[in-house]
N, C-alpha and C positions, 0 to 999 in steps of 0.2 A: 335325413340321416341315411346314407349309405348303406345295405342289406350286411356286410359283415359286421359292419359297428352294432346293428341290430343284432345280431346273434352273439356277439359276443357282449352285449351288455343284459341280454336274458340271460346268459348260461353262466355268467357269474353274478346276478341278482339270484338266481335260482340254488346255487352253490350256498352263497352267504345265507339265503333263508334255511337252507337246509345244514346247515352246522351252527347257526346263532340263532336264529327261529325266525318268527313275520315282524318282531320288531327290531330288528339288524335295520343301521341305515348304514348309509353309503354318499361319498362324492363321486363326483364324476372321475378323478384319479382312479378310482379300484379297479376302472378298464384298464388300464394300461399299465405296464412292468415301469420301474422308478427309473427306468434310464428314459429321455426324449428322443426317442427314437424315430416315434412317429407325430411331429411336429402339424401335419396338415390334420389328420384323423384328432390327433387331440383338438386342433383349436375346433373344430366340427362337433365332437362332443361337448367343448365349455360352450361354444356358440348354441347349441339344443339346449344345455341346462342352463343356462345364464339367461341370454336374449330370449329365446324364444319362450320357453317356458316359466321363467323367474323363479328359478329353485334357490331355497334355501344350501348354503354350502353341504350340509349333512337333509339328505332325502331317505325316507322308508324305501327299503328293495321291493317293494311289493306294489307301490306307489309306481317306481321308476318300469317297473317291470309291466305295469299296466297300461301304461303311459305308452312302452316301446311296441307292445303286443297294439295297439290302438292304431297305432299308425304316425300318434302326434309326434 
């Protein structure tokens, strides 16, 4: 995963924990604004959460946020 997609998937897992608490979950959508705008970076996110990882559609932010801080 790409160092911005990294950053911006901590700084809004960190956002959501901190205005819904550590059991807020999230899809891999919540990076990204609803328009496809960025077609490559999204499929790069479903490809981390899907393929690689085999996440459930809804993940704890805290989980995903750990996962990203890790490296995996």
């Amino acid at each position: 995963m790409r160092q911005t997609l990294r950053k911006t998937v901590i700084a809004v897992c960190q956002r959501k924990i901190q205005q819904k608490g550590d059991n807020v979950g999230l899809s891999f959508y919540a990076f990204f604004a609803n328009k496809n705008d960025q077609p490559e970076l999204l499929m790069e996110a479903a490809t981390w959460w899907i393929q690689t990882h085999q996440l459930d559609h809804f993940e704890k932010a805290v989980k995903i946020m750990a996962l990203v801080k890790d490296g995996k």
